[in-house]
C-alpha positions as CSV (number, residue, x, y, z in Angstrom):
1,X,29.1,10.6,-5.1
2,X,30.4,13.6,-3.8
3,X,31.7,14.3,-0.4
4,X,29.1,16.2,0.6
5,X,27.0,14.4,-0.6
6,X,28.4,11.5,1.3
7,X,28.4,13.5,4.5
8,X,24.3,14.1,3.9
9,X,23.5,10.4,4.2
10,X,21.9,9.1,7.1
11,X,24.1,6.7,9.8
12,X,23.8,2.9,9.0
13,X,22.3,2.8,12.3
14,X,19.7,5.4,12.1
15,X,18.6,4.1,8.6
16,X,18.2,0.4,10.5
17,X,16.2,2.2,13.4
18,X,14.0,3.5,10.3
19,X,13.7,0.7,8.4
20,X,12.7,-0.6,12.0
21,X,10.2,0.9,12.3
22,X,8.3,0.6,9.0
23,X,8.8,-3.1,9.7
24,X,7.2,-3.5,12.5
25,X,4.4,-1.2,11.3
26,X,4.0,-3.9,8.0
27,X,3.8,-7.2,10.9
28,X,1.3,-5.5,12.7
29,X,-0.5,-4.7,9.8
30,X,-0.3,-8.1,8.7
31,X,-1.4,-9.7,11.9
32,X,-4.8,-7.0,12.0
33,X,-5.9,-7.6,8.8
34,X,-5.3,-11.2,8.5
35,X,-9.1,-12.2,10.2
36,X,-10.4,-9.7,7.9
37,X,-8.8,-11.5,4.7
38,X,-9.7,-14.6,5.8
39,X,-13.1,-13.7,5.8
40,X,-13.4,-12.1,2.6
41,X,-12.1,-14.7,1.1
42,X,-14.1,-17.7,2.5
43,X,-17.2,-15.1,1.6
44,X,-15.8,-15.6,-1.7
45,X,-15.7,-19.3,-1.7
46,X,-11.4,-19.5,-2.0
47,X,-10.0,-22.5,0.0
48,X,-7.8,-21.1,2.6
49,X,-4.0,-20.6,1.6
50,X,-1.4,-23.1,1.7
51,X,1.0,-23.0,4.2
52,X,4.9,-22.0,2.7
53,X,7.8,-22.5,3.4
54,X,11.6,-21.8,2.5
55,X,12.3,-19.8,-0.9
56,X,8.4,-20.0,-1.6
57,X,6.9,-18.5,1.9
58,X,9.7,-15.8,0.6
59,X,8.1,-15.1,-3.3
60,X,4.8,-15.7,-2.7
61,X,3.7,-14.5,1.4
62,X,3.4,-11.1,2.6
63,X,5.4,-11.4,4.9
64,X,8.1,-12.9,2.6
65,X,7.7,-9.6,0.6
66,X,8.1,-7.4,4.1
67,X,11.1,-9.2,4.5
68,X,12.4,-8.4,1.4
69,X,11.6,-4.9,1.6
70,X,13.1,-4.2,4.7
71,X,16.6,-5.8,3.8
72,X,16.5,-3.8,0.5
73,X,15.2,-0.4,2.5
74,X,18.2,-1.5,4.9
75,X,20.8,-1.6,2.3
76,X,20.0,1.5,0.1
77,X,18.6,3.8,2.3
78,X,20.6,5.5,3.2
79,X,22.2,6.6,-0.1
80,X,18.9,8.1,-1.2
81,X,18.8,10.9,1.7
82,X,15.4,10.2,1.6
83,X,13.0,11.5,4.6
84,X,10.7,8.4,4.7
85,X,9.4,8.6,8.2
86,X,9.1,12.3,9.0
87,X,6.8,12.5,11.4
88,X,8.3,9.1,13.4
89,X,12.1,11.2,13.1
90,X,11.3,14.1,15.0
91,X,8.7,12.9,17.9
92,X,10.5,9.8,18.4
93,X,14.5,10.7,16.9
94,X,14.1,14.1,18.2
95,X,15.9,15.7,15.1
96,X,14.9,19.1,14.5
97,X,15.5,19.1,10.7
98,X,13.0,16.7,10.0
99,X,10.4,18.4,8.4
100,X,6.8,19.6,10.2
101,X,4.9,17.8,7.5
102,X,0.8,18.2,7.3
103,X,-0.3,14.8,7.6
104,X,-4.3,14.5,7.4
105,X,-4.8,17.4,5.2
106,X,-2.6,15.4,2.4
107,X,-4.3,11.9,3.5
108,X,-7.9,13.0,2.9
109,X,-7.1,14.4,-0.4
110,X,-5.3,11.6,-1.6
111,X,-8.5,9.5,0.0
112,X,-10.7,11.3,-2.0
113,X,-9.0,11.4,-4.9
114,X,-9.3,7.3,-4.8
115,X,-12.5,8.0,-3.5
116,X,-13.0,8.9,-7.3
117,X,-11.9,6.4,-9.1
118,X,-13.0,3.5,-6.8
119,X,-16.7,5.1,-8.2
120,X,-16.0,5.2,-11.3
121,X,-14.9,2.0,-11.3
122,X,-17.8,0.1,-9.9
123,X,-20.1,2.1,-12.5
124,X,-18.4,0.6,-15.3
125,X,-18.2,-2.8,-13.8
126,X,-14.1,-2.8,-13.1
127,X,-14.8,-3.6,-9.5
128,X,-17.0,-6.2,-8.3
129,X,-19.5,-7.0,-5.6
130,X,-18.8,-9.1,-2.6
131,X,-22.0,-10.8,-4.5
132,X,-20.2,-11.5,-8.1
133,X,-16.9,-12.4,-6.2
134,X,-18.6,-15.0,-4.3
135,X,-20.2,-16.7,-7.8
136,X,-23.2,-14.4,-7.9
137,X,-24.4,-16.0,-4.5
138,X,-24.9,-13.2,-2.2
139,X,-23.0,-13.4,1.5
140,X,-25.1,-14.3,4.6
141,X,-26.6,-11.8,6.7
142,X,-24.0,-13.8,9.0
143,X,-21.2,-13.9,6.8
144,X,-22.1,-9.2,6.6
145,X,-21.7,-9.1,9.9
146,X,-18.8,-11.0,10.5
147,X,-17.2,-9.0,7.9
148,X,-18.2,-5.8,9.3
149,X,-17.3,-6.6,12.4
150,X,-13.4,-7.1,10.8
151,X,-13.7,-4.4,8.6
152,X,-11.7,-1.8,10.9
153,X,-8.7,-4.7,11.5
154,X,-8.8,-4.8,7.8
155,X,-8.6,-1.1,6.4
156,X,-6.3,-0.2,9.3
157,X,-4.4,-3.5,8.5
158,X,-4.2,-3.2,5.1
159,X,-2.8,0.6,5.6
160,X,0.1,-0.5,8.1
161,X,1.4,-3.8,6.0
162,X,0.7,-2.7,2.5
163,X,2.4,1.0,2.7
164,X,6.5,-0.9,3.7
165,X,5.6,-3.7,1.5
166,X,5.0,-1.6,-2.0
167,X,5.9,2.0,-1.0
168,X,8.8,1.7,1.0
169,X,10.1,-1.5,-0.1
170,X,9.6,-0.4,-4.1
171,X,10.2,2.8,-4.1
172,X,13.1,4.1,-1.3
173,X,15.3,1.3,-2.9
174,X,15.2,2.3,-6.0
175,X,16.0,6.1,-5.2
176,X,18.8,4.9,-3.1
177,X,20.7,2.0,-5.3
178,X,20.0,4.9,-8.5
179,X,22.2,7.4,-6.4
180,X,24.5,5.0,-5.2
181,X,25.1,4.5,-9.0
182,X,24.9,7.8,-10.9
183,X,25.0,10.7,-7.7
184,X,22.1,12.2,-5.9
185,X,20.8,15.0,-8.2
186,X,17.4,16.1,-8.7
187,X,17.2,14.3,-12.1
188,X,18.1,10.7,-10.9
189,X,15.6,11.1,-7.7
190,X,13.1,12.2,-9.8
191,X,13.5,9.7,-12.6
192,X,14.3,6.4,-10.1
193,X,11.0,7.7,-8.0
194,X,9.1,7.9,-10.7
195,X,9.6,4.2,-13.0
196,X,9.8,2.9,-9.4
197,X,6.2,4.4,-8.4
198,X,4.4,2.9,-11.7
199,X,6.4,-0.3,-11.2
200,X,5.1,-0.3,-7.6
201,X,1.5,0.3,-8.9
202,X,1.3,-2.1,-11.2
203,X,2.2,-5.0,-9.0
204,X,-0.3,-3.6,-6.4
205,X,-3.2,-3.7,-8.9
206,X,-1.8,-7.3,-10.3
207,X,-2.3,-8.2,-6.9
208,X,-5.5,-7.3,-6.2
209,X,-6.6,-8.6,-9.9
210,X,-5.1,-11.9,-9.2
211,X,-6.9,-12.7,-5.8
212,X,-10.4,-11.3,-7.6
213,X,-10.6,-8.1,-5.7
214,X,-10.8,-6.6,-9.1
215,X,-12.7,-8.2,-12.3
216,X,-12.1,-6.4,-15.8
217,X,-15.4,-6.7,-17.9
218,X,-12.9,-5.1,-20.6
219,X,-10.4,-7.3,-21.1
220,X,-8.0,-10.1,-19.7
221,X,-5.2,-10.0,-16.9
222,X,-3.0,-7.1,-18.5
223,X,-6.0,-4.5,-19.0
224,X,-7.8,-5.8,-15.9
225,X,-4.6,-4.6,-14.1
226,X,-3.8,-1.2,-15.8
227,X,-7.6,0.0,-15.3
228,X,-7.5,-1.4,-11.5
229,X,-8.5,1.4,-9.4
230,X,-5.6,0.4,-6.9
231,X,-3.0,0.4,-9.9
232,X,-4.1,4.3,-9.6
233,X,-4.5,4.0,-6.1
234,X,-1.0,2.8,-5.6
235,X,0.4,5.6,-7.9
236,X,-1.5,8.3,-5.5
237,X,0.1,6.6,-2.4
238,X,3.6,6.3,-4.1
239,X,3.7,10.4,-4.7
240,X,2.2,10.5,-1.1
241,X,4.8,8.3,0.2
242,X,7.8,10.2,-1.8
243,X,6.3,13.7,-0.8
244,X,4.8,13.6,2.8
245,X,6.6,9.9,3.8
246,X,5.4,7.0,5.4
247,X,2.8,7.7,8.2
248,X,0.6,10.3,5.4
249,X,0.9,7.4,3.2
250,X,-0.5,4.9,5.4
251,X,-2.8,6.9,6.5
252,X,-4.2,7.7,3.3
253,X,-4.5,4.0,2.7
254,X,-6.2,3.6,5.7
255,X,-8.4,6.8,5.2
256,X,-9.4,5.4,1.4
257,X,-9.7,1.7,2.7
258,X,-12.7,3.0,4.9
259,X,-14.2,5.8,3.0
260,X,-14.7,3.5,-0.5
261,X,-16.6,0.8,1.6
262,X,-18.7,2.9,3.3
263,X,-20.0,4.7,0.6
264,X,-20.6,1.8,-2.1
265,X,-22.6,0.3,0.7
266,X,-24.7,3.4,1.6
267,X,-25.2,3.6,-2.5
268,X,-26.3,0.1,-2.4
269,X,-28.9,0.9,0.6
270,X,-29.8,4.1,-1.3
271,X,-30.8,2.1,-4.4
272,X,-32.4,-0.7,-2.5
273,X,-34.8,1.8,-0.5
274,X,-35.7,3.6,-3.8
C-alpha cells in the first residue's frame, strides 16, 4: 500500500459512522418485514422459527448475519476507498467529493431488469405460487388480505435489511481485506468485486431456495439455486451496490420487491377473468 494510497482511505471514524448507518438501515429492515415473513410463512404451513441463541442466533439469524457484516464492513472498509453510501455522505457528511449519483433512474432499470427474469421464471415453473408453497391448498381470502395488508412492510423491509446483510456485508469486505493484501489497483477492485458479487448471489438464492421461496422443477438444491431468479437478482443488486452504492441498491430491491408481486397477481386476475 502506497502512501497515497494510504492517505485516500477514509478515517476509522467516518468508516464506523458509515457502517452505522447501513446498520441501522438492516434492523429497521428487519423489524418491518418481520410481520410480513411471518405471514408468508404460516400461509405456507412452516411452524414458526426457533428461538437462538449464542454462536447459533449468530450463523443461522438475520440479525446474526447483520452483525457479522457490520464488524467485517467495520474492519475493512476503509482500505477499499470504497463510496458505499453516496447519497447518505454528502446530505448528511456534507462532503463535497462524494459523488451526485442518479438514484431512481438506475433502481428502475435494475427493477425491470428482475422484472424479467422473475417472469420468466414463473413460466417455466422455477418460482412457485403462494398456492404450491402452501401444499397446493390455496391461502384464505383472509390469509390474502392479511398478506396484502403486510406486503409494503415486507418489500420495503426486505430492501433495508437484505442490501447490508449480502451487499454490503459480502461485497465492501472483500474489496477492502483484497487491497489491504495486494494494493488498491483497478485489477484487485475489480477482481475481489467481482468473485465477491457471485459469491453473494449464490447465497442469496440458497436462501430463498432453502425457505421454499423458490422450487426448481429442474433439478435438486444446487440447480434449484443457480437458476433462482434472486441468484440473478442478487448479481444485478451487487453491480448496483458496487456502481451507484447503497441507497440505489436498496432501492432497487425495494422497487423489484413490489413491481414482481404486483404483476404476477394482475396476470393471475388477467387469466382468471379470461
Amino acid at each position: 500500500m502506497t502512501n497515497s494510497e494510504a492517505e485516500a482511505r477514509p478515517s476509522f471514524r467516518r468508516s464506523a459512522i458509515l457502517v452505522a448507518f447501513i446498520a441501522v438501515a438492516g434492523l429497521i429492515g428487519l423489524w418491518l418485514k418481520a410481520p410480513f415473513g411471518d405471514a408468508l410463512m404460516a400461509i405456507a404451513g412452516k411452524p414458526p422459527k426457533p428461538d437462538h441463541v449464542g454462536l447459533d442466533w449468530l450463523l443461522n439469524t438475520q440479525y446474526g448475519w447483520l452483525l457479522m457484516a457490520a464488524l467485517a464492513g467495520l474492519a475493512f472498509h476503509r482500505f477499499s476507498g470504497e463510496r458505499i453510501a453516496p447519497v447518505f455522505e454528502r446530505l448528511v457528511l456534507r462532503d463535497e467529493t462524494a459523488p451526485r449519483q442518479r438514484i431512481w433512474l438506475p433502481a428502475l432499470l435494475g427493477a425491470l431488469a428482475l422484472l424479467a427474469f422473475f417472469l420468466i421464471s414463473a413460466f417455466t415453473g422455477q418460482a412457485p405460487s403462494l398456492g404450491k408453497m402452501a401444499g397446493g391448498h390455496p391461502p384464505t381470502p383472509e390469509q390474502m388480505r392479511h398478506l396484502m395488508l403486510l406486503w409494503p412492510l415486507g418489500f420495503v423491509g426486505a430492501g433495508l435489511s437484505e442490501e447490508p446483510i449480502y451487499r454490503f456485508g459480502i461485497i465492501t469486505p472483500a474489496i477492502g481485506l483484497a487491497c489491504l493484501a495486494f494494493g488498491r489497483d483497478r485489477r484487485v477492485v475489480t477482481t475481489a468485486f467481482w468473485v465477491a458479487n457471485i459469491a453473494q448471489a449464490l447465497l442469496f438464492g440458497y436462501g430463498h431456495v432453502a425457505d421454499g421461496v423458490v422450487a426448481s422443477a429442474h433439478g435438486g438444491l444446487l440447480l434449484a439455486t443457480l437458476l433462482a431468479p434472486q441468484t440473478w437478482g442478487g448479481l444485478v443488486f451487487g453491480y448496483i451496490y458496487k456502481r451507484w452504492g447503497f441507497e440505489t441498491a436498496a432501492l432497487s430491491h425495494m422497487m423489484t420487491d413490489f413491481l414482481v408481486p404486483a404483476v404476477l397477481l394482475l396476470m393471475t386476475f388477467a387469466h382468471h377473468a379470461g
